[in-house]
C-alpha positions as CSV (number, residue, x, y, z in Angstrom):
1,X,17.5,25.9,45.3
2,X,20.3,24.2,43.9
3,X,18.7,20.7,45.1
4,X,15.8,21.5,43.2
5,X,17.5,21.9,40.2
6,X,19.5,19.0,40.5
7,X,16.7,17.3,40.6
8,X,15.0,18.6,37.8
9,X,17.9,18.2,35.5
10,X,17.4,14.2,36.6
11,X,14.5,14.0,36.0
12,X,14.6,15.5,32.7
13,X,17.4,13.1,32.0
14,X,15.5,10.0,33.0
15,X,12.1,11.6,31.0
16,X,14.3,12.3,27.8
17,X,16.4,8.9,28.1
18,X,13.3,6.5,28.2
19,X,11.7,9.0,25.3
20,X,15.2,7.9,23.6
21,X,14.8,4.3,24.3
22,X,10.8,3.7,23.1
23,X,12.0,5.9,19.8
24,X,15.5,3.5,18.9
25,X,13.1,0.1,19.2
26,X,10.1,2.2,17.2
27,X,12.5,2.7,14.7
28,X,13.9,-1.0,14.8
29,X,10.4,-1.8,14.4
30,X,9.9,0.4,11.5
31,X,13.0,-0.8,9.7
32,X,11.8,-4.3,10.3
33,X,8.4,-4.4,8.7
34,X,10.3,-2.0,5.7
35,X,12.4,-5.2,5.4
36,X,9.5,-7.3,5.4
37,X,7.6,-5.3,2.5
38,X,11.0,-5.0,0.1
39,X,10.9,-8.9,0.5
40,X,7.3,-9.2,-0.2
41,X,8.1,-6.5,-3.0
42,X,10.9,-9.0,-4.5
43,X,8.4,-12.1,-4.3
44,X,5.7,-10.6,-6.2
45,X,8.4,-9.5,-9.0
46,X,9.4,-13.0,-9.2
47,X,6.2,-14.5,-9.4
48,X,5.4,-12.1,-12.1
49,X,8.4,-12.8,-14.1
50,X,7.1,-16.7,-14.0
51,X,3.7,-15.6,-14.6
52,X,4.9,-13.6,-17.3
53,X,7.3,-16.5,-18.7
54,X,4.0,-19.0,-18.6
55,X,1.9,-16.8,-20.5
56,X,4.3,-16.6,-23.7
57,X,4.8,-20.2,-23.2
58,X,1.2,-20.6,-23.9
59,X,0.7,-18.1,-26.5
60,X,3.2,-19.4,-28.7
61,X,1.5,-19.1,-32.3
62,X,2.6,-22.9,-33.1
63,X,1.1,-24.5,-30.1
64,X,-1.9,-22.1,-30.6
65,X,-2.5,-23.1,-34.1
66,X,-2.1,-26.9,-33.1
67,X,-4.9,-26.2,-30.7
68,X,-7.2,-25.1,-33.6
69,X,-6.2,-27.6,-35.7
70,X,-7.2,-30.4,-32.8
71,X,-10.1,-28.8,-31.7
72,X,-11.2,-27.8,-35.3
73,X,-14.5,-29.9,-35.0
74,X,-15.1,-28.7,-32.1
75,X,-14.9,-24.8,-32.4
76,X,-14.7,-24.3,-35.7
77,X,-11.8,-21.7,-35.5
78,X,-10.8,-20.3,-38.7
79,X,-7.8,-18.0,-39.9
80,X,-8.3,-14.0,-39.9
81,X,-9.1,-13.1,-43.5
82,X,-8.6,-9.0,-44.7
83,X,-12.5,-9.6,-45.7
84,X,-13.7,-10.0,-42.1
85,X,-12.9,-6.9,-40.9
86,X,-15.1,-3.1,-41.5
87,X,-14.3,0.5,-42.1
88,X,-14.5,3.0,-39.2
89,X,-17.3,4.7,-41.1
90,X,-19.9,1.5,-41.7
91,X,-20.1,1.7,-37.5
92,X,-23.6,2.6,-36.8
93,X,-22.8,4.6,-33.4
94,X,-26.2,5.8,-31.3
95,X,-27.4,8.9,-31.4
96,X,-26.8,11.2,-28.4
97,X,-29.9,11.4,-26.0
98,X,-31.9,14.6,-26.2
99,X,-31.3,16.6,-23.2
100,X,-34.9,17.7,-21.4
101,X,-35.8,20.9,-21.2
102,X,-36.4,22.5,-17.6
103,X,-37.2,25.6,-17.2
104,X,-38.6,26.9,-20.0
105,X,-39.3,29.9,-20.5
106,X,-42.5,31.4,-22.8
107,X,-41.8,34.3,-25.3
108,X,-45.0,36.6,-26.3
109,X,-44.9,39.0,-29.2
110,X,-42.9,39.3,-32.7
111,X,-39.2,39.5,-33.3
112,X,-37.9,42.6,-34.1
113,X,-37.1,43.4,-37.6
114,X,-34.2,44.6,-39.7
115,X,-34.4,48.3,-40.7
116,X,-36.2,48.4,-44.2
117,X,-37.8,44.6,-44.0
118,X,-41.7,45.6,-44.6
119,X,-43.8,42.2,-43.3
């Protein structure tokens, strides 16, 4: 009996080591491609901050304006005036569509009347 329990107890040993083993490199592997994504993470910031960086570097209202100014012929871009713009209220929004009406149902006969109305 006591065989048969050594060699269980082995067993389980050698079943619970190599269940050790595949879970420490699963892990490792885990960790890894964590790693991998954080750097990935950290490139896209950067590339962001430079994309970011480039688009104020266009925009810059001077270098815009001296784009206008060139390409005046061209586009005919003028200056925002107060006049250009509208009220809230002179927007001509659409009317809301009219629902259809299913189901209908037919009513037959005369509406009943207040106490003391004579028809």
């Amino acid at each position: 009996m006591r065989t048969i329990l050594y060699i269980l107890t082995t067993c389980a040993v050698i079943g619970l080591a190599f269940w050790a083993y595949r879970e420490n490199y699963a892990t490792q592997e885990s960790l890894a491609t964590t790693d991998d994504l954080h750097r990935d993470i950290r490139e896209a910031h950067a590339r962001l901050a430079v994309l970011r960086a480039e688009w104020a570097y266009q925009n810059r209202p001077d270098r815009l304006r001296d784009l206008v100014d060139i390409n005046f012929d061209r586009l005919g871009l003028l200056p925002f005036r107060a006049d250009q713009f509208g009220r809230v209220d002179e927007v001509a929004y659409p009317a809301p569509p009219r629902l259809p009406i299913t189901n209908a149902i037919e009513l037959s006969g005369t509406l009943p009347t207040q106490q003391g109305d004579q028809p």
